[in-house]
C-alpha positions as CSV (number, residue, x, y, z in Angstrom):
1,X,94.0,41.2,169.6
2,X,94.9,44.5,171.6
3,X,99.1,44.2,172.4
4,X,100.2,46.3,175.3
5,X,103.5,46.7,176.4
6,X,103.9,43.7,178.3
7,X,104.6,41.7,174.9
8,X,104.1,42.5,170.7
9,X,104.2,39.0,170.3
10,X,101.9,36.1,171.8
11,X,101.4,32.4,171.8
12,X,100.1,30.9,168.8
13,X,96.6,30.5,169.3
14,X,96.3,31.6,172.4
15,X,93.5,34.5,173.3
16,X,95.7,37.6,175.1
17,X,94.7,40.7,174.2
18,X,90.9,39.3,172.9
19,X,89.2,41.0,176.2
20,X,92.0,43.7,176.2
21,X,95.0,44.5,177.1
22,X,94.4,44.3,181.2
23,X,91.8,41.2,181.0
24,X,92.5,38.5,184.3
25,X,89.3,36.0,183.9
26,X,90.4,35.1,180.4
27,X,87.7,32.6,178.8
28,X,85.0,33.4,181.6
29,X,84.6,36.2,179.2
30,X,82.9,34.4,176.8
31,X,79.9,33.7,179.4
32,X,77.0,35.9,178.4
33,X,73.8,36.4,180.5
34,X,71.6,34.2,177.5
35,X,74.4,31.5,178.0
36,X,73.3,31.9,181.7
37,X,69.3,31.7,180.9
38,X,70.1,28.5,178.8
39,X,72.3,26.8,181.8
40,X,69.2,28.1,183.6
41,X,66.5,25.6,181.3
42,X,68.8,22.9,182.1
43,X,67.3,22.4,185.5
44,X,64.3,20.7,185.8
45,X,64.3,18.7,188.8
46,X,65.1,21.1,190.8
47,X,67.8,19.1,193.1
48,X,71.3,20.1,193.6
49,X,74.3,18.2,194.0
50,X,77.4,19.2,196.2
51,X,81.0,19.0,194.0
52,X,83.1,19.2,196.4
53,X,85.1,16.8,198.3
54,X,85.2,17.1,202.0
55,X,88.4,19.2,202.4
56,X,90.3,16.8,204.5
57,X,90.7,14.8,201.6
58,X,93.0,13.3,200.4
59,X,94.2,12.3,203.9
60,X,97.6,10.9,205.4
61,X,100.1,13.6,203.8
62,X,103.8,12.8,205.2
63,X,105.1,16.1,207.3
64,X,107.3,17.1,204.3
65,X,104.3,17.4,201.7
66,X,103.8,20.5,200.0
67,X,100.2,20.7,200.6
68,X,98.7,20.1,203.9
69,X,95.5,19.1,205.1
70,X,93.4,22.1,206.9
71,X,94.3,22.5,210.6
72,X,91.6,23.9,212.8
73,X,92.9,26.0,215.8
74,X,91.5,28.2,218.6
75,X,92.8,31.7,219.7
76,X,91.7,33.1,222.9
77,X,89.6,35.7,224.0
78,X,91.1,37.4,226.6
79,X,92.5,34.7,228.8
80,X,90.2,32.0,227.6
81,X,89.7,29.8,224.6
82,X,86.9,31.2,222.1
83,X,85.1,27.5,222.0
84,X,81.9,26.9,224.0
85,X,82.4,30.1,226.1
86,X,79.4,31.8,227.6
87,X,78.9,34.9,226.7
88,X,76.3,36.4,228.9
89,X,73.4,33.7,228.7
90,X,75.0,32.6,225.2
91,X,77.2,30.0,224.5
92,X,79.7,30.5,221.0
93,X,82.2,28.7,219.6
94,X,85.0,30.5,217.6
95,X,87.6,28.9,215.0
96,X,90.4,29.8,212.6
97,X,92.4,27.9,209.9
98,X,95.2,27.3,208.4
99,X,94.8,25.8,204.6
100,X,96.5,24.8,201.7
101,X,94.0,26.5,199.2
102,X,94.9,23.7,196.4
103,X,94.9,20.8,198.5
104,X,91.6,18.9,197.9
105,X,88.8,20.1,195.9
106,X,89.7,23.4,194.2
107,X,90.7,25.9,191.7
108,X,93.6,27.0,189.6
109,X,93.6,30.8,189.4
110,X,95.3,32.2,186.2
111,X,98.2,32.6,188.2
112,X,99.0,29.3,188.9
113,X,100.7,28.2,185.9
114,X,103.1,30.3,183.4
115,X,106.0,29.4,181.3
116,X,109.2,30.7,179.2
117,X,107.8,32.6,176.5
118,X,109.6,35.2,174.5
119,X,107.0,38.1,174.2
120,X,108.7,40.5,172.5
121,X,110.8,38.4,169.7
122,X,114.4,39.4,171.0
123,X,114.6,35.7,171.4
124,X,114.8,35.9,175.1
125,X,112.3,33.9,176.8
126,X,110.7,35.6,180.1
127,X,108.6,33.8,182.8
128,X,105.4,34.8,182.3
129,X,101.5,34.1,182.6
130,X,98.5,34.3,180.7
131,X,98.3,38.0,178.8
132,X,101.4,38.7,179.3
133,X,101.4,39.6,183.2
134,X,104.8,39.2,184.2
135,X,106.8,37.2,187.0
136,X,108.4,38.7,189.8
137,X,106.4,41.9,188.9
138,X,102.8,41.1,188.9
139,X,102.9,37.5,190.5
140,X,105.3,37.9,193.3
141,X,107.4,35.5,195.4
142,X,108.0,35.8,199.3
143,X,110.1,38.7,200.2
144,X,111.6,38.6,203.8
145,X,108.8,38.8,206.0
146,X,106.2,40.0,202.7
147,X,104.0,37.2,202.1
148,X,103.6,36.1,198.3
149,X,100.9,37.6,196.5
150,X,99.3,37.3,192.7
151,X,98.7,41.0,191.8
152,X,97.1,40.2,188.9
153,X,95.5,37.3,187.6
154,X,94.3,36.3,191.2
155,X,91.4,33.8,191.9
156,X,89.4,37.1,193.2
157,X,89.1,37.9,189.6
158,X,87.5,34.4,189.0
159,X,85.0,35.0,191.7
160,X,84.0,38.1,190.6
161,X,82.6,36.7,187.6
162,X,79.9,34.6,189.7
163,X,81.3,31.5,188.0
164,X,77.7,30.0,186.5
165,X,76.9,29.0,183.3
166,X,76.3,25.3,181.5
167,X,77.7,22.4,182.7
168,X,78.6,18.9,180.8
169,X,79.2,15.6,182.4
170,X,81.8,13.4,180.2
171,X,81.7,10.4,181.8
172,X,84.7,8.5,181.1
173,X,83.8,5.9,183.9
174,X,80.9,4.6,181.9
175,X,82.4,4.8,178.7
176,X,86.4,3.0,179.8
177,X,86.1,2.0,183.1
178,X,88.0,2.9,186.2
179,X,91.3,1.5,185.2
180,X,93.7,4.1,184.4
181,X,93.7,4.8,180.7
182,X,95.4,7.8,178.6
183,X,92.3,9.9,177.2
184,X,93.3,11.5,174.2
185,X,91.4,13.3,171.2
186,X,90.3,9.7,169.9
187,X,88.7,8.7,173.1
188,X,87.6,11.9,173.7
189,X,85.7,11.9,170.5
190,X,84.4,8.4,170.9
191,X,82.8,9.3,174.0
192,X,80.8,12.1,173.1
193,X,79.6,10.4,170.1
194,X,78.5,7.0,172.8
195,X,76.4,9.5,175.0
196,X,75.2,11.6,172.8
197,X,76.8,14.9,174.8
198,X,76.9,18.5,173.0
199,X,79.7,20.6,174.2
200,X,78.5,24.4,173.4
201,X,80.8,28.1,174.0
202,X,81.0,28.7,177.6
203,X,80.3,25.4,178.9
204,X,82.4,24.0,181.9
205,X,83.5,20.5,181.1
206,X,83.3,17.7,184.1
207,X,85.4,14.8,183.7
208,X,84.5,11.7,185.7
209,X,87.0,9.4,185.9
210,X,85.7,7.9,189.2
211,X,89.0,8.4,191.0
212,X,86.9,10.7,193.4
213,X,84.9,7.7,194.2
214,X,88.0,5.9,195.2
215,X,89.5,8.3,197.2
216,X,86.6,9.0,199.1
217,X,86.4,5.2,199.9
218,X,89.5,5.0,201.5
219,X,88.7,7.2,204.3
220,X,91.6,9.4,204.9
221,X,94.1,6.7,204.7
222,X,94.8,7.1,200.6
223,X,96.6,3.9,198.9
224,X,98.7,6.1,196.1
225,X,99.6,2.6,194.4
226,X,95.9,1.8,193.5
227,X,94.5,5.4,193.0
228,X,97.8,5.9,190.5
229,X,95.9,2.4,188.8
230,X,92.7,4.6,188.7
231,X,90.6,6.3,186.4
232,X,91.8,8.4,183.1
233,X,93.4,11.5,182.8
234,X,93.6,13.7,179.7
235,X,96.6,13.5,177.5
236,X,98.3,17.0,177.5
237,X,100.5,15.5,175.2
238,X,97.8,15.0,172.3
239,X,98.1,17.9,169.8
240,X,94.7,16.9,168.3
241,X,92.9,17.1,172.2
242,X,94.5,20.5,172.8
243,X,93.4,22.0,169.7
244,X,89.4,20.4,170.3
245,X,89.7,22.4,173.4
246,X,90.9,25.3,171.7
247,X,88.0,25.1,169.5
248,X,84.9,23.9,171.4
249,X,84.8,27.6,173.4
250,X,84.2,25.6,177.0
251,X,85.7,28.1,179.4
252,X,86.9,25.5,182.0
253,X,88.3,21.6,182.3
254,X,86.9,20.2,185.3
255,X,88.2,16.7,186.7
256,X,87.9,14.2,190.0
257,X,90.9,13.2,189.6
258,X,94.5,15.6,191.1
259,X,95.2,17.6,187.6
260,X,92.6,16.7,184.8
261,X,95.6,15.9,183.2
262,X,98.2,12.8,183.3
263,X,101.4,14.0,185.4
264,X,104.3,11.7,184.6
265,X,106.7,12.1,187.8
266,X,108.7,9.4,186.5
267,X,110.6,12.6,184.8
268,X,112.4,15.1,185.8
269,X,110.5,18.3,186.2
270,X,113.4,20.4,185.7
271,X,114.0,19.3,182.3
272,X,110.5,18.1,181.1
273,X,106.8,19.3,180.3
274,X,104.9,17.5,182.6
275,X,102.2,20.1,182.1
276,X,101.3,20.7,178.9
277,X,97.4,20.9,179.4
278,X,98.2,23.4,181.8
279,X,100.5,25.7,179.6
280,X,97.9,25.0,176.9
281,X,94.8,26.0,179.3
282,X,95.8,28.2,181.8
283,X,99.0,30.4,180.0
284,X,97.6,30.4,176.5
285,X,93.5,30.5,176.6
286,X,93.0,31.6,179.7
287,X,90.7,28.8,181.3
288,X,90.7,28.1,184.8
289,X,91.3,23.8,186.0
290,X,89.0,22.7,188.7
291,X,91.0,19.5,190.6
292,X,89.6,16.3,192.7
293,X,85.5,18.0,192.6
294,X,83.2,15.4,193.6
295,X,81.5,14.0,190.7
296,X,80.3,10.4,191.8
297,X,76.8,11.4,192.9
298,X,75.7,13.6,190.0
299,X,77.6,11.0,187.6
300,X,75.1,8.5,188.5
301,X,72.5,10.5,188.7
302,X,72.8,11.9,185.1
303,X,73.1,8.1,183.7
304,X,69.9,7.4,185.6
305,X,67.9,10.2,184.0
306,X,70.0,9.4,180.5
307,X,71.0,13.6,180.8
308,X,74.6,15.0,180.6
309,X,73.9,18.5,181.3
310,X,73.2,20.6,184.7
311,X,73.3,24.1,185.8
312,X,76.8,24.6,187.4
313,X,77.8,27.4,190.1
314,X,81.0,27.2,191.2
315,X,83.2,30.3,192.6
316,X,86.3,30.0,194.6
317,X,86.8,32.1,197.6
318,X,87.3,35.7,197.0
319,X,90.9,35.9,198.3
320,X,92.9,38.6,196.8
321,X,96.4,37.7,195.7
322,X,95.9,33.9,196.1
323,X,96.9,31.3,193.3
324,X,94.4,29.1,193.9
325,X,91.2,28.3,195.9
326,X,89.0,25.7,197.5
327,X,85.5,25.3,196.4
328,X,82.3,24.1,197.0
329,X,80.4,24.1,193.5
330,X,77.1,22.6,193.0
331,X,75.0,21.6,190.4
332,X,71.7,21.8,189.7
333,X,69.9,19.7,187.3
């Protein structure tokens, strides 16, 4: 542990300071180049599978939501628009957009999620994020006409890692169904044991839930009643499940469903954790979420084969100061 003079004193088992006092990839750390070679042997078929969702999806947000669909748009060229114009004996099309980096299939940078901590024992609690960077300082909020920006802890920092290493498919489909069901250490445990899967240090974890499968079904027009009825979610609330994830050493939760974990908005926000796996992941070990990926086709593909384990690339766009990102991972297995 390497303090600094952001904070003397940091969450209880949490990793700040284990990469140093400046570290912003947190757990990616733990990815060596003979964890690489290993995710490497995985492949033997040679065919890759796209994670991603197409990033229209989900579909039919109401003008008020807080995340929009993307919005393709053209600007001109001189006096004309830059879409099928001829350019000497070429014809090139031209496009810009504007996009909600966490709206369909993407990442949580570090940045995304901090919480009231008090980091130097004056029993004060500050807003803060994972090692101690600090709000309002180092992730900063819209000033008059300066845009918002993540100084540190931004998902470039993620990206510059290469984001590659072992993946694991825990298929929580096959082993519960696609009702929703409250996945907690028990389950968790259970389901491992059914399919036989070995979780390893630096492994990213896939969680198929088959809520992807459902969304992608309903073509842009989402029925929120029925997808809240489908597929688990992780308990954030299960002491026992946060500290497995403390101690397996997989750098990142990966889910096809909105947050990997269960989000009770029956609550009040204000007053309520309704994000503990996120405090737990994000603020205190460091490890990135990956929301809504498209697991469905490698899912099947793996029970097929009777194999839980692939060769997963996955890095976000290298967008400096951003929170989040889309992405467009694959696996290859």
């Amino acid at each position: 542990m390497t303090a600094n003079e952001r904070w003397t004193r940091r969450p209880e088992g949490s990793t700040w300071g284990d990469w140093g006092a400046d570290d912003q990839v947190g757990r990616l750390n733990l990815i060596t180049p003979e964890m690489r070679l290993a995710a490497v042997a995985e492949v033997r078929e040679g065919r890759a599978f796209l994670l991603s969702l197409p990033l229209d999806l989900p579909g039919d947000e109401g003008p008020d939501a807080y995340r929009q669909a993307p919005r393709l748009f053209v600007r001109n060229w001189g006096d004309e628009p830059l879409y099928n114009m001829r350019v000497g004996s070429a014809v090139t099309s031209d496009d810009h957009v504007v996009l909600s980096l966490q709206y369909s299939t993407q990442w949580d940078a570090l940045a995304h999620c901090g919480a009231m901590f008090d980091v130097d024992g004056s029993g004060t609690p500050v807003p803060v994020y994972y090692n101690g960077w600090r709000a309002h300082e180092h992730i900063v909020g819209p000033q008059g006409d300066a845009p918002p920006c993540a100084h540190k802890l931004g998902i470039e920092n993620m990206a510059l890692t290469g984001v590659q290493g072992r993946g694991v498919l825990i298929d929580l489909a096959r082993q519960f169904g696609t009702e929703f069901r409250l996945v907690g250490y028990d389950d968790l445990m259970r389901t491992l044991d059914a399919q036989g899967q070995e979780v390893r240090t630096g492994d990213f974890l896939c969680f198929y839930t088959g809520y992807g499968d459902a969304l992608l079904a309903m073509g842009r027009q989402p029925d929120h009643a029925a997808l809240h009825r489908t597929g688990c979610a992780l308990d954030g609330h299960d002491a026992r499940l946060l500290q497995w994830i403390e101690d397996s050493g997989a750098v990142s939760l990966i889910a096809d469903n909105p947050a990997v974990e269960f989000v009770d908005q029956s609550v009040d926000y204000r007053t309520h954790d309704i994000l503990p796996l996120h405090i737990h992941c994000i603020f205190k070990l460091g490890m990135h979420l990956g929301e809504l990926f498209w697991l469905g086709d490698l899912a099947r593909h793996l029970r097929a084969t009777e194999r839980t384990a692939f060769l997963f690339t996955g890095p976000p766009l290298r967008l400096p100061g951003a929170c989040g990102s889309p992405a467009a991972p694959v696996a290859t297995v």
